[in-house]
C-alpha positions as CSV (number, residue, x, y, z in Angstrom):
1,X,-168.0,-167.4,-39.0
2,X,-168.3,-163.6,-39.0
3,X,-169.3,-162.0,-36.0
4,X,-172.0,-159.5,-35.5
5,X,-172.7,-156.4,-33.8
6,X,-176.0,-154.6,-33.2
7,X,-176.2,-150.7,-33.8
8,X,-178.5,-148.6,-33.4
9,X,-179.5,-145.8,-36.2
10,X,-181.7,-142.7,-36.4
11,X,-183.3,-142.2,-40.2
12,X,-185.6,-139.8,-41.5
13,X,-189.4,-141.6,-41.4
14,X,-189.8,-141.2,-45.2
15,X,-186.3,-143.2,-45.6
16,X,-187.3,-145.6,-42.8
17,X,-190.1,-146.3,-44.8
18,X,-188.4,-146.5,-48.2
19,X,-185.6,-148.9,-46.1
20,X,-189.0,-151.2,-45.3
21,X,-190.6,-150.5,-48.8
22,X,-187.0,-152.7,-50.2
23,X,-186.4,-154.9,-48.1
24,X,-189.7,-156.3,-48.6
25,X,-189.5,-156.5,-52.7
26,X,-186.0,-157.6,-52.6
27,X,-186.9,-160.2,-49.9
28,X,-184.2,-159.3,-47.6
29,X,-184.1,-158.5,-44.0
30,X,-183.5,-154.7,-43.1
31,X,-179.8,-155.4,-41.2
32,X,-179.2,-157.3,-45.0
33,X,-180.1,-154.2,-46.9
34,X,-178.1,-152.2,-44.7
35,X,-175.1,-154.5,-45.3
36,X,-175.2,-153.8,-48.5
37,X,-175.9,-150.2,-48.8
38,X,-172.8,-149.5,-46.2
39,X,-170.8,-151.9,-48.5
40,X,-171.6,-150.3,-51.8
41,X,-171.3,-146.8,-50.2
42,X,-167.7,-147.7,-48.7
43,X,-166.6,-148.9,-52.2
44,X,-167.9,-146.5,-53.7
45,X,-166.1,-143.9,-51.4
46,X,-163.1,-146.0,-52.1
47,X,-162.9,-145.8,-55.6
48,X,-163.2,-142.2,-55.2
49,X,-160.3,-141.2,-53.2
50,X,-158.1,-143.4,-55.2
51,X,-159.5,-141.8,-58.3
52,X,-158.1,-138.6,-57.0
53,X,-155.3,-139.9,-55.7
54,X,-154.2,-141.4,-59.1
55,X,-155.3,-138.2,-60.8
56,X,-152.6,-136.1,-58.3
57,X,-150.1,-138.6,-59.4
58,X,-150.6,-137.9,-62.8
59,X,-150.2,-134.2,-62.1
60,X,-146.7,-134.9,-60.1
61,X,-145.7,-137.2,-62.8
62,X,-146.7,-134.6,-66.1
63,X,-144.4,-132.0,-63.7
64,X,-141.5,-134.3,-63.4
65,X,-141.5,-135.1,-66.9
66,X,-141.5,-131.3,-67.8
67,X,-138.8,-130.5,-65.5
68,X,-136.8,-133.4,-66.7
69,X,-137.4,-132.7,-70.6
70,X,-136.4,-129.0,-69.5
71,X,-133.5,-130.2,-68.5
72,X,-132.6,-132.0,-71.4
73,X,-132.8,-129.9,-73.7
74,X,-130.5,-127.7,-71.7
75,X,-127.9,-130.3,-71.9
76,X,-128.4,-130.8,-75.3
């Protein structure tokens, strides 16, 4: 069983409101919405790095391969 932990947050009133506003017509308590919008959020943040990460690889990996065909040739 997962422990919990209580927080305390400061919104905007609008968002407050919109936070209320969903939790009611998705029938979910406001801690359960938040639970979700941190999860989503941190995957989403997630994805992102290692979408950059992987895109710097790339980069590291097309400059390797040029050095190494350079070199190649000049053996050939």
């Amino acid at each position: 069983m997962r422990s919990k932990k209580k927080v305390s947050l400061t919104l905007d009133e609008d968002l407050c409101s919109d936070i209320e506003k969903a939790a009611e017509t998705f029938n979910l308590a406001k801690s359960q919405l938040a639970q979700k919008a941190f999860r989503l959020w941190l995957k989403k943040e997630t994805e992102a790095l290692m979408a950059k990460g992987y895109e710097e690889m790339a980069e590291e990996d097309k400059a390797f391969a040029e050095i190494t065909f350079q070199a190649q040739r000049e053996v050939m």
